[in-house]
C-alpha positions as protocol buffer text, in pm:
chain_id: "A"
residue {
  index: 1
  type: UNK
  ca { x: 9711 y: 11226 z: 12856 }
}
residue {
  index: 2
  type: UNK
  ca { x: 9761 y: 11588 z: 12947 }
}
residue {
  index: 3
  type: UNK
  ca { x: 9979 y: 11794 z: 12637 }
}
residue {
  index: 4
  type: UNK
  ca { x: 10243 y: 12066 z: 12724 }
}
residue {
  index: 5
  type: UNK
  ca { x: 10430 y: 12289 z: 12574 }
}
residue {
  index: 6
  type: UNK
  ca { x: 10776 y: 12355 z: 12575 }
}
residue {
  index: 7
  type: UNK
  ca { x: 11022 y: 12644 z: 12505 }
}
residue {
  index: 8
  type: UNK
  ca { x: 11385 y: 12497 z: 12429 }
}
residue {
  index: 9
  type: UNK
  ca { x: 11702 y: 12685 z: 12421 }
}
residue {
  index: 10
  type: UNK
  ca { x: 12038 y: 12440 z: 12311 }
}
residue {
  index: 11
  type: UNK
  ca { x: 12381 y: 12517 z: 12190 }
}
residue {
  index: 12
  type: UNK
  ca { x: 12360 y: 12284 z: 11889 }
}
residue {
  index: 13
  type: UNK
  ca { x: 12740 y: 12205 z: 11844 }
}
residue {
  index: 14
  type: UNK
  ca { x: 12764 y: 11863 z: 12033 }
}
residue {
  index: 15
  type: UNK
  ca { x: 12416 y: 11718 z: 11869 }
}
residue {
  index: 16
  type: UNK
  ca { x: 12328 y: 11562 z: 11475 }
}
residue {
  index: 17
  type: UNK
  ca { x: 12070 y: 11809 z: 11466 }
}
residue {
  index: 18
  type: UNK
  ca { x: 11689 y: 11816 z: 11615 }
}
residue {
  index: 19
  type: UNK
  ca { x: 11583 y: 11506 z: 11480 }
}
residue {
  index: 20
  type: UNK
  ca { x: 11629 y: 11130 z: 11590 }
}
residue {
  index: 21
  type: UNK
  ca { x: 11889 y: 11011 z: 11407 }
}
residue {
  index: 22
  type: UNK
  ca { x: 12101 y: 10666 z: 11402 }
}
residue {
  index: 23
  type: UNK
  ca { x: 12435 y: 10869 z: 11342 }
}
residue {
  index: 24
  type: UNK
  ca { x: 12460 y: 11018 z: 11678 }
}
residue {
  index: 25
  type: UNK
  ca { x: 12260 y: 11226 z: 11992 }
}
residue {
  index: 26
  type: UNK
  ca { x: 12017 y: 11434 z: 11864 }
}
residue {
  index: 27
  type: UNK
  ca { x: 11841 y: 11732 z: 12065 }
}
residue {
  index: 28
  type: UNK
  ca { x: 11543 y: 11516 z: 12065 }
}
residue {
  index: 29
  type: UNK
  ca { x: 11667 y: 11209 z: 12172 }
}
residue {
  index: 30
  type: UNK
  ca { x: 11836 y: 11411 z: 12468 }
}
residue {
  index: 31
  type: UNK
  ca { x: 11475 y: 11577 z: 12554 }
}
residue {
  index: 32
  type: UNK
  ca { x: 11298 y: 11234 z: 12541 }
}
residue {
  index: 33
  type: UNK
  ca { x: 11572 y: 11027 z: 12761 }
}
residue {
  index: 34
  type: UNK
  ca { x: 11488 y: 11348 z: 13010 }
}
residue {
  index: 35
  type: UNK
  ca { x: 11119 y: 11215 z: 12999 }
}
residue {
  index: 36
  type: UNK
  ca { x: 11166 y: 10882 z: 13034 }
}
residue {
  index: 37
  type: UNK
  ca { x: 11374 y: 10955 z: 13358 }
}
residue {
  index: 38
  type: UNK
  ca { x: 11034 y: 11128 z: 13522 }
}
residue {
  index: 39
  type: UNK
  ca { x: 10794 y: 10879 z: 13376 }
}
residue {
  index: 40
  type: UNK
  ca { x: 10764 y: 10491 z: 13265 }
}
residue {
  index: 41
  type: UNK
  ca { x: 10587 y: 10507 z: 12908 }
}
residue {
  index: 42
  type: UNK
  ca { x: 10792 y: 10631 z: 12642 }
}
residue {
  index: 43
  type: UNK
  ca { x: 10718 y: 10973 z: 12526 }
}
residue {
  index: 44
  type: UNK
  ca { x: 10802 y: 11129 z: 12178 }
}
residue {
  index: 45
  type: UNK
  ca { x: 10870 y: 11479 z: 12168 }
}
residue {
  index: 46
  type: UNK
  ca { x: 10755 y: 11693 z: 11874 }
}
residue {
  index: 47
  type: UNK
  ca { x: 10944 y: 12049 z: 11758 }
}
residue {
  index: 48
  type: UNK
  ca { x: 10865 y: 12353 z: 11585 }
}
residue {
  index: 49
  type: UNK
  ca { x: 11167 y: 12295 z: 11384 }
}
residue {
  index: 50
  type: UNK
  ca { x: 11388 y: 12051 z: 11249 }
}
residue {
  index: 51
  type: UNK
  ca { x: 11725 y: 12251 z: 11303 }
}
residue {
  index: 52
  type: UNK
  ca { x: 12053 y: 12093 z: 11158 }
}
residue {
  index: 53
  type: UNK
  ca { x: 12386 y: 11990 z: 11299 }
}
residue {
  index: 54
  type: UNK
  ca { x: 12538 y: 12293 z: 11440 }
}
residue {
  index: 55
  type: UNK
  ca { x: 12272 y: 12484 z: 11440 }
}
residue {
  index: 56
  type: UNK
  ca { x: 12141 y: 12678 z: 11776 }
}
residue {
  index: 57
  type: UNK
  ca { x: 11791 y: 12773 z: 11952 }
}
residue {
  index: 58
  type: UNK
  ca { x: 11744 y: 13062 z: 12178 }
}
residue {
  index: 59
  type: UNK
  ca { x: 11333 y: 12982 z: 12164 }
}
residue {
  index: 60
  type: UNK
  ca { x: 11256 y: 12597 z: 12023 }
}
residue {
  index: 61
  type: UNK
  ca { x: 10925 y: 12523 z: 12090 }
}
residue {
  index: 62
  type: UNK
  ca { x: 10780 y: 12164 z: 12124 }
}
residue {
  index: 63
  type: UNK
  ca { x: 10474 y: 11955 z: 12273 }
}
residue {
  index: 64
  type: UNK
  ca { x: 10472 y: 11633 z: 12463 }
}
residue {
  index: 65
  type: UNK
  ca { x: 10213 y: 11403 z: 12620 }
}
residue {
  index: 66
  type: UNK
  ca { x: 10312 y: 11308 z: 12920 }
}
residue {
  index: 67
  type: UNK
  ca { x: 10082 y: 11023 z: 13152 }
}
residue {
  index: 68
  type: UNK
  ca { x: 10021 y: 11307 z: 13440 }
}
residue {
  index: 69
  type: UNK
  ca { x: 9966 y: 11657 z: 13536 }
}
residue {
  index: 70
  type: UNK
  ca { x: 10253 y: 11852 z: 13626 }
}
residue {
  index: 71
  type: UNK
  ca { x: 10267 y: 12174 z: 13732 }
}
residue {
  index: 72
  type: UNK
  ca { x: 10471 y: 12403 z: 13445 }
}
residue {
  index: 73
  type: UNK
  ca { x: 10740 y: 12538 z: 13679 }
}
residue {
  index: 74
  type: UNK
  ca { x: 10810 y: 12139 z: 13792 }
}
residue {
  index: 75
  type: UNK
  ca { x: 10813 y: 12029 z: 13439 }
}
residue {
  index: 76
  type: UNK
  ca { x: 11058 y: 12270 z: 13356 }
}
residue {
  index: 77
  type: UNK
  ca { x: 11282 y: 12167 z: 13634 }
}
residue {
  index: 78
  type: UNK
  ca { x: 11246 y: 11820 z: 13629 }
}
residue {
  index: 79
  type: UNK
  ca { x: 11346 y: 11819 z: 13300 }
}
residue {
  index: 80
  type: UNK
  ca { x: 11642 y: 12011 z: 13348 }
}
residue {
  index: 81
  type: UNK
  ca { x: 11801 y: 11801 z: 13632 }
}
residue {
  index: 82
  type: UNK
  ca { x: 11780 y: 11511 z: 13394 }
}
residue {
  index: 83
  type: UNK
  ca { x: 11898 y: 11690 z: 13072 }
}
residue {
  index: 84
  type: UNK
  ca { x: 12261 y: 11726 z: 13229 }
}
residue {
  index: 85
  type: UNK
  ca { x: 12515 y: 11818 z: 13109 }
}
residue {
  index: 86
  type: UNK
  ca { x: 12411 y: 11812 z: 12768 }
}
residue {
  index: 87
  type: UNK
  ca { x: 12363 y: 12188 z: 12682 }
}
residue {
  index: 88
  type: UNK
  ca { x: 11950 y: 12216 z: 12654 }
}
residue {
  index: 89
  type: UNK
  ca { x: 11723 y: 12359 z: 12872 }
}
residue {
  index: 90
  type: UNK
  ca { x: 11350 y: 12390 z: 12907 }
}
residue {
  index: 91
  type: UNK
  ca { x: 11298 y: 12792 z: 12987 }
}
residue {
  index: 92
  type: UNK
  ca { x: 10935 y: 12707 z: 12988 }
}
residue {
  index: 93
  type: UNK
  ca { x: 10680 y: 12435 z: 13028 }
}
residue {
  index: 94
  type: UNK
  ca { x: 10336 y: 12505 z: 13035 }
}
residue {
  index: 95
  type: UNK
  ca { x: 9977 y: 12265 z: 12937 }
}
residue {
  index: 96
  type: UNK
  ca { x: 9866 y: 12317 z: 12623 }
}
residue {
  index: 97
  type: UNK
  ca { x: 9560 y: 12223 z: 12418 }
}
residue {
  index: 98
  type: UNK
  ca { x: 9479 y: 11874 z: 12363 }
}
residue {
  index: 99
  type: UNK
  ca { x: 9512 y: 11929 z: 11984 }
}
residue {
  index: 100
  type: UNK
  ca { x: 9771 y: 12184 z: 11987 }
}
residue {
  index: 101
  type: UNK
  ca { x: 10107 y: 12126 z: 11745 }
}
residue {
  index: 102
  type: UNK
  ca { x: 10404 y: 12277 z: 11788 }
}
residue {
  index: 103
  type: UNK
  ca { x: 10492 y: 12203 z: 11412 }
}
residue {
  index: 104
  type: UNK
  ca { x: 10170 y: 12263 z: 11209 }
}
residue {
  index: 105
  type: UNK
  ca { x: 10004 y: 12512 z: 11431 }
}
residue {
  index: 106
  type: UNK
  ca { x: 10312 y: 12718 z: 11392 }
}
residue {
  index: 107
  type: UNK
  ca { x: 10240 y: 13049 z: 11178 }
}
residue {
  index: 108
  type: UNK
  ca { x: 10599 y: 13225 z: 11152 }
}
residue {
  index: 109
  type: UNK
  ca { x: 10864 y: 13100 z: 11248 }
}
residue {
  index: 110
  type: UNK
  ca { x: 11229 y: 13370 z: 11315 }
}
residue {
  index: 111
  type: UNK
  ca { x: 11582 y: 13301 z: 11281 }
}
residue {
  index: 112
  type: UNK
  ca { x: 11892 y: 13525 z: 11297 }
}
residue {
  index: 113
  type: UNK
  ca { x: 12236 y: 13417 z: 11162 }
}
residue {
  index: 114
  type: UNK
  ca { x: 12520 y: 13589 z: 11352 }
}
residue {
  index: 115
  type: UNK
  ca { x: 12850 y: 13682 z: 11140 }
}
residue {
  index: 116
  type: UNK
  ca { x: 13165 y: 13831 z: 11315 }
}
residue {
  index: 117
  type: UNK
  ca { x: 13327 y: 14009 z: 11049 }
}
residue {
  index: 118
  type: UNK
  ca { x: 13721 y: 14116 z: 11135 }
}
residue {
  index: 119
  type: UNK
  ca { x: 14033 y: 13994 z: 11092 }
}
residue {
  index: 120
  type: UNK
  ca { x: 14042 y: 13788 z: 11411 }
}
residue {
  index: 121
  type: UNK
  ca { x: 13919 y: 13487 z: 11475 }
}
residue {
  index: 122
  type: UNK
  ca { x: 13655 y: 13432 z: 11713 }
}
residue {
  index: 123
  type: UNK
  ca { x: 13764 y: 13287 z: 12108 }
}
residue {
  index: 124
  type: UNK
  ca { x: 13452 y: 13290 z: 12320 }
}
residue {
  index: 125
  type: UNK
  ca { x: 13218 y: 13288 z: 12021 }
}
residue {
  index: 126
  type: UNK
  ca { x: 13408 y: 12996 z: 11877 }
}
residue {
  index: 127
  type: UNK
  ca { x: 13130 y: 12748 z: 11669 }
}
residue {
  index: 128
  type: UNK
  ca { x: 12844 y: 13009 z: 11764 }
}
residue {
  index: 129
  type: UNK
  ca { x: 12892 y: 13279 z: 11454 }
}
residue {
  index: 130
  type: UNK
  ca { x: 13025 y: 13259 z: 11120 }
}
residue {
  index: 131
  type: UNK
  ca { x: 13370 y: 13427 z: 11082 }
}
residue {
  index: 132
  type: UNK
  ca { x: 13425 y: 13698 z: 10795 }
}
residue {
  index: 133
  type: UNK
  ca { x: 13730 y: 13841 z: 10784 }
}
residue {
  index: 134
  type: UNK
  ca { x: 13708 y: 14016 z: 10451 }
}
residue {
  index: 135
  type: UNK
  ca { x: 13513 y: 14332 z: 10532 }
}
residue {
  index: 136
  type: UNK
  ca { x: 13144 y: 14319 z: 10398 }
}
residue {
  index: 137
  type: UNK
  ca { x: 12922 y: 14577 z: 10359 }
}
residue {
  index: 138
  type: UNK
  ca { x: 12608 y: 14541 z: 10550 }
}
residue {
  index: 139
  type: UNK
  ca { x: 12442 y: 14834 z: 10400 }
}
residue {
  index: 140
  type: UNK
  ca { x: 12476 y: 14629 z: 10042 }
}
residue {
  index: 141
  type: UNK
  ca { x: 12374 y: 14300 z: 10239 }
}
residue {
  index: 142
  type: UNK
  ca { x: 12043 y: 14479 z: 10358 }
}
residue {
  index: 143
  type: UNK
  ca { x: 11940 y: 14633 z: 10018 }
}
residue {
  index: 144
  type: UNK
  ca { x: 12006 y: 14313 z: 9833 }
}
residue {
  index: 145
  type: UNK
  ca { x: 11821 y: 14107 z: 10071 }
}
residue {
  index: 146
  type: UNK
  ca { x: 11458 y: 14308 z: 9987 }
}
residue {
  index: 147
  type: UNK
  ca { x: 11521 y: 14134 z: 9610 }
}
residue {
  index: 148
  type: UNK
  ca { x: 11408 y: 13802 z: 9810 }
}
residue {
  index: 149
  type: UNK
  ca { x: 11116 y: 13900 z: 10017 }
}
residue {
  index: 150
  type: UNK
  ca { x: 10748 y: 13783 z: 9936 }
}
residue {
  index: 151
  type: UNK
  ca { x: 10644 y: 13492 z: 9746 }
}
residue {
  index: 152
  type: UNK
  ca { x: 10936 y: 13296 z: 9567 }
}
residue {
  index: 153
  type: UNK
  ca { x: 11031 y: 12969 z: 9391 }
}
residue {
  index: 154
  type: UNK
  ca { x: 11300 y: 12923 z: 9630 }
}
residue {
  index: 155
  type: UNK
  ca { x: 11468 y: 12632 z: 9464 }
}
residue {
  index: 156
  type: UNK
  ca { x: 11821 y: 12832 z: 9418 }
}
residue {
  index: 157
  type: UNK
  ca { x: 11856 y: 12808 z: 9785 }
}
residue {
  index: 158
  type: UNK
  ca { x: 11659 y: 12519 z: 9848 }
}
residue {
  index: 159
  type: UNK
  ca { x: 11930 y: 12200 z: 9961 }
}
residue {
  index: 160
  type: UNK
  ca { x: 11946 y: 11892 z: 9729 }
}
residue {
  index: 161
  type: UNK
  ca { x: 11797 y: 11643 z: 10039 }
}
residue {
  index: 162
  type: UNK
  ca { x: 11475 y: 11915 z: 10096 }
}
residue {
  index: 163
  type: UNK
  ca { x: 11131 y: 11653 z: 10159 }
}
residue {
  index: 164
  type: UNK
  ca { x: 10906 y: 11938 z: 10092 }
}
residue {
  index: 165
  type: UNK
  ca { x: 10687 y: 11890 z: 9811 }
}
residue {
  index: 166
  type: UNK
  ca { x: 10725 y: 12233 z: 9693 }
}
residue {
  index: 167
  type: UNK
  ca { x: 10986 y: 12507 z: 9677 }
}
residue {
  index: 168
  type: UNK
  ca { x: 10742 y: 12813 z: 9705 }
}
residue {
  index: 169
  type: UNK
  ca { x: 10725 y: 12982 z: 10045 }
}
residue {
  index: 170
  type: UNK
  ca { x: 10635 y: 13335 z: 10152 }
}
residue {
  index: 171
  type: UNK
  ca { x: 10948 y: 13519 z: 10286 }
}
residue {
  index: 172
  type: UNK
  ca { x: 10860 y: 13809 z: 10561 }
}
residue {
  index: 173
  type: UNK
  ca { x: 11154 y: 13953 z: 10666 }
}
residue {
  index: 174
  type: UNK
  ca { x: 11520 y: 13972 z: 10543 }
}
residue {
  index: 175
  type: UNK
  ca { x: 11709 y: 14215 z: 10719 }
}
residue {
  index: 176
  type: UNK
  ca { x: 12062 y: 14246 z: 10743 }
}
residue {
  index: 177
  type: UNK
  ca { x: 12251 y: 14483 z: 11087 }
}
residue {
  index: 178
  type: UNK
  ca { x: 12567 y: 14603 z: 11210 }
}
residue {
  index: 179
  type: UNK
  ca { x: 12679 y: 14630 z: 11546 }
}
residue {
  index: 180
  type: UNK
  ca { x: 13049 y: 14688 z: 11549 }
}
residue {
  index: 181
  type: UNK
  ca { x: 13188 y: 14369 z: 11389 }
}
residue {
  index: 182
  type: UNK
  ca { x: 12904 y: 14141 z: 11461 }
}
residue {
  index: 183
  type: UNK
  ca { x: 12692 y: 14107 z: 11119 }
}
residue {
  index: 184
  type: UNK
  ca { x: 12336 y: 13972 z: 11195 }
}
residue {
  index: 185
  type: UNK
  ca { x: 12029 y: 13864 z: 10951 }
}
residue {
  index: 186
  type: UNK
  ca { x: 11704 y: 13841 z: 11092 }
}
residue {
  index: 187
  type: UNK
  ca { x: 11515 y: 13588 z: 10908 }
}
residue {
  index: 188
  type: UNK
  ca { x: 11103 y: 13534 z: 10974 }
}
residue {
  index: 189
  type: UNK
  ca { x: 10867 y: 13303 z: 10709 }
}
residue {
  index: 190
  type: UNK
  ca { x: 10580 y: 13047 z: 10795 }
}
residue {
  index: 191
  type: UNK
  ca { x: 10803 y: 12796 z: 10714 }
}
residue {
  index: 192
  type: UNK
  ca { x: 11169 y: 12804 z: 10498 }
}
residue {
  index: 193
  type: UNK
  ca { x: 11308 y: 12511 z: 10251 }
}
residue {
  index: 194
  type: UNK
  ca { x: 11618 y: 12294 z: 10433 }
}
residue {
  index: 195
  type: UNK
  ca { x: 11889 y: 12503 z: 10419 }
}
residue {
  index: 196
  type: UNK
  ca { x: 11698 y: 12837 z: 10321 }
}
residue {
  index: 197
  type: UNK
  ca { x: 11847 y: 13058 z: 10528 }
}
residue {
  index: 198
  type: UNK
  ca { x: 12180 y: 12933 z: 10519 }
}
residue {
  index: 199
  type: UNK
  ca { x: 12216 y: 12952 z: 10134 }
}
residue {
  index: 200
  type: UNK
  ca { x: 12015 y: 13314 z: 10171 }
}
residue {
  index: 201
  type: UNK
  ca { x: 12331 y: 13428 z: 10411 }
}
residue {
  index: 202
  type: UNK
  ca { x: 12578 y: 13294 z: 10202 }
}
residue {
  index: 203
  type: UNK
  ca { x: 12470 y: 13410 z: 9904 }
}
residue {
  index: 204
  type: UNK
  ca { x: 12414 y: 13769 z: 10087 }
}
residue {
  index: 205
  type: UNK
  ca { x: 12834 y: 13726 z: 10198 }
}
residue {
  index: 206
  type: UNK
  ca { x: 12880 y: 13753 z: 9834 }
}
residue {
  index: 207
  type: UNK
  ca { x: 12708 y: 14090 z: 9783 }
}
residue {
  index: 208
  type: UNK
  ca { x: 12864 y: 14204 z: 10093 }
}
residue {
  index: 209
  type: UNK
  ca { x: 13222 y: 14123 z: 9986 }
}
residue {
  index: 210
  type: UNK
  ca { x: 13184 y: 14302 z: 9599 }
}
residue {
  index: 211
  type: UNK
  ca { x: 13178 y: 13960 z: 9447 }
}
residue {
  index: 212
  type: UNK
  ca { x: 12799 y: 13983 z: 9328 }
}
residue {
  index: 213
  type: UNK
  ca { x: 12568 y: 14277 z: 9326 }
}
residue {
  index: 214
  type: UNK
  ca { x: 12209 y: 14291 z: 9395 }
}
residue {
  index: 215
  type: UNK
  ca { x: 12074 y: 14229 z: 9040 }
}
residue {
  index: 216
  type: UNK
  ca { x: 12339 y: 13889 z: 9102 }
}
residue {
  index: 217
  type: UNK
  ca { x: 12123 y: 13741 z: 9409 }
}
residue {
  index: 218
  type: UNK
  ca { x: 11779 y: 13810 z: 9244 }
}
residue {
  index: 219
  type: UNK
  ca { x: 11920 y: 13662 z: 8859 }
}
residue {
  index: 220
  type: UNK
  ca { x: 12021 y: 13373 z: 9097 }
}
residue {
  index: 221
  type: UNK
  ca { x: 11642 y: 13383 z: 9266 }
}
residue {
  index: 222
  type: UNK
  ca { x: 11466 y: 13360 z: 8949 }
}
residue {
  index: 223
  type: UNK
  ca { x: 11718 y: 13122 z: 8816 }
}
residue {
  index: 224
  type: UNK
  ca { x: 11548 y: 12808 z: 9028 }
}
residue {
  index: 225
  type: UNK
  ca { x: 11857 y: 12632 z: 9020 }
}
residue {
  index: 226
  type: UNK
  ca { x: 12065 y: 12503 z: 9277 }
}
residue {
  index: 227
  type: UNK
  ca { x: 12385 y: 12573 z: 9103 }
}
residue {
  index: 228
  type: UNK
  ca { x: 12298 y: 12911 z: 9120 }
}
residue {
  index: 229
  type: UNK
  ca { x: 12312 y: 12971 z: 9512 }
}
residue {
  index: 230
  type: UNK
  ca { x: 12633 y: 13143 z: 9616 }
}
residue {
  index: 231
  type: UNK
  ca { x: 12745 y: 12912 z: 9882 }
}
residue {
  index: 232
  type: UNK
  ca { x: 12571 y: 12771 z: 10180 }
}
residue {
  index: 233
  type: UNK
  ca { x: 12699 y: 12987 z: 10496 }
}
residue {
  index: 234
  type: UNK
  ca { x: 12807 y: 12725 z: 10801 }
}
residue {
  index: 235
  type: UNK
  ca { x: 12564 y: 12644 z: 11080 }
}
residue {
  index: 236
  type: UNK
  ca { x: 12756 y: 12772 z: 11357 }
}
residue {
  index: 237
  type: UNK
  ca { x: 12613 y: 13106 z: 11327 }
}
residue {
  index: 238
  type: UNK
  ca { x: 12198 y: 13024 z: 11286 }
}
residue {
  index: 239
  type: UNK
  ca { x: 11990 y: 13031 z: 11574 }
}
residue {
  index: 240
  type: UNK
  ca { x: 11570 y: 12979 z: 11606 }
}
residue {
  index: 241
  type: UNK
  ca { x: 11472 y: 13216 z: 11787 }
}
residue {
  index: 242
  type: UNK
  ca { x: 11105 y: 13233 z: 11801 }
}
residue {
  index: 243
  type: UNK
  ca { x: 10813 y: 13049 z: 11679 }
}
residue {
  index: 244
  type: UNK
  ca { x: 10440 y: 13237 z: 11701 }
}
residue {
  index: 245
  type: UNK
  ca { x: 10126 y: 13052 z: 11700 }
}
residue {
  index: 246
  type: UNK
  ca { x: 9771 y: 13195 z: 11664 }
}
């Protein structure tokens, strides 16, 4: 059975997350009822990333076997015709390796949370950013956010439900921009805890407000405790947005 990859974008506001679930449509339910309209045999489709409720993807990546060749370009399309109107689309299918794995071939993956910071609420951007209104400082977002990069016991912003049998992981890149009122934090790790990045942003909204300082977020770091973590920012402003592979 011939392997392909996939590149995914979705808006993740109408779905229970990536992941099958009994609670509602997933993004992966949506992608596999797309294959079973193109094909008899059931096919299971396996991400890069399990991303939660809410949560977007500008560049998922996936693999499937499917029971015949297709050419990329008419995977991609056939796909899309039958993933209407839920809002995912294949950007790109191509064949991969036999033994290629979109999960655990994955070396880094990169997020980047999007906060509108002003007094207004958000219109257009409703559900897709986190709204601020109290003015942060970005500049005090950024420096605190070097405190967490490299090796860690991440458990402070590790969520209660994490499966991963252990709370050390090797954070790359923490950086924290300004472009008029839209706050962003670019996020990149081989892999992050459930809920990583969120409680990393929240906690970050602290410093950036005046309530903690950067000696607060890394005290809260080396705490390992849950209770520690600020506050877990909402999903509406996460997005994956890559995933590289050897």
């Amino acid at each position: 059975m011939p392997r392909f990859k996939l590149t995914i974008e979705y808006d993740g506001r109408p779905f229970v997350g990536w992941q099958r679930q009994a609670n509602g449509l997933s993004v992966q339910q949506a992608l596999e009822t797309a294959v079973a309209a193109i094909q008899p045999a059931r096919a299971t489709i396996h991400g890069a990333g399990r991303t939660d409720a809410g949560v977007h993807a500008t560049a998922q990546v996936a693999h499937v076997d499917l029971i015949r060749d297709w050419r990329g370009d008419r995977l991609r399309d056939a796909l899309n015709a039958h993933l209407r109107p839920h809002p995912v689309s294949v950007v790109e299918a191509a064949a991969a390796a036999a033994d290629f794995e979109a999960r655990f071939d994955a070396v880094k993956r990169h997020y980047v949370y999007r906060l509108l910071n002003r007094r207004a609420p958000p219109t257009l951007a409703r559900g897709l950013v986190w709204h601020v209104a109290r003015a942060l400082d970005a500049a005090a977002m950024q420096a605190a956010a070097q405190r967490l990069l490299g090796r860690h016991d991440f458990s402070t912003f590790r969520a209660a439900e994490c499966q991963a049998n252990s709370p050390v992981r090797t954070l790359d890149r923490l950086d924290v921009t300004r472009a008029g009122d839209m706050i962003e934090v670019h996020a990149s790790a081989r892999s992050f805890l459930h809920h990583q990045v969120r409680s990393m942003v929240g906690s970050l909204e602290h410093v950036g407000s005046g309530k903690w300082t950067a000696d607060d977020l890394e005290d809260a770091l080396h705490a390992r405790e849950r209770a520690r973590c600020g506050q877990v920012a909402p999903p509406d402003g996460l997005y994956l947005i890559g995933v590289d592979y050897p």
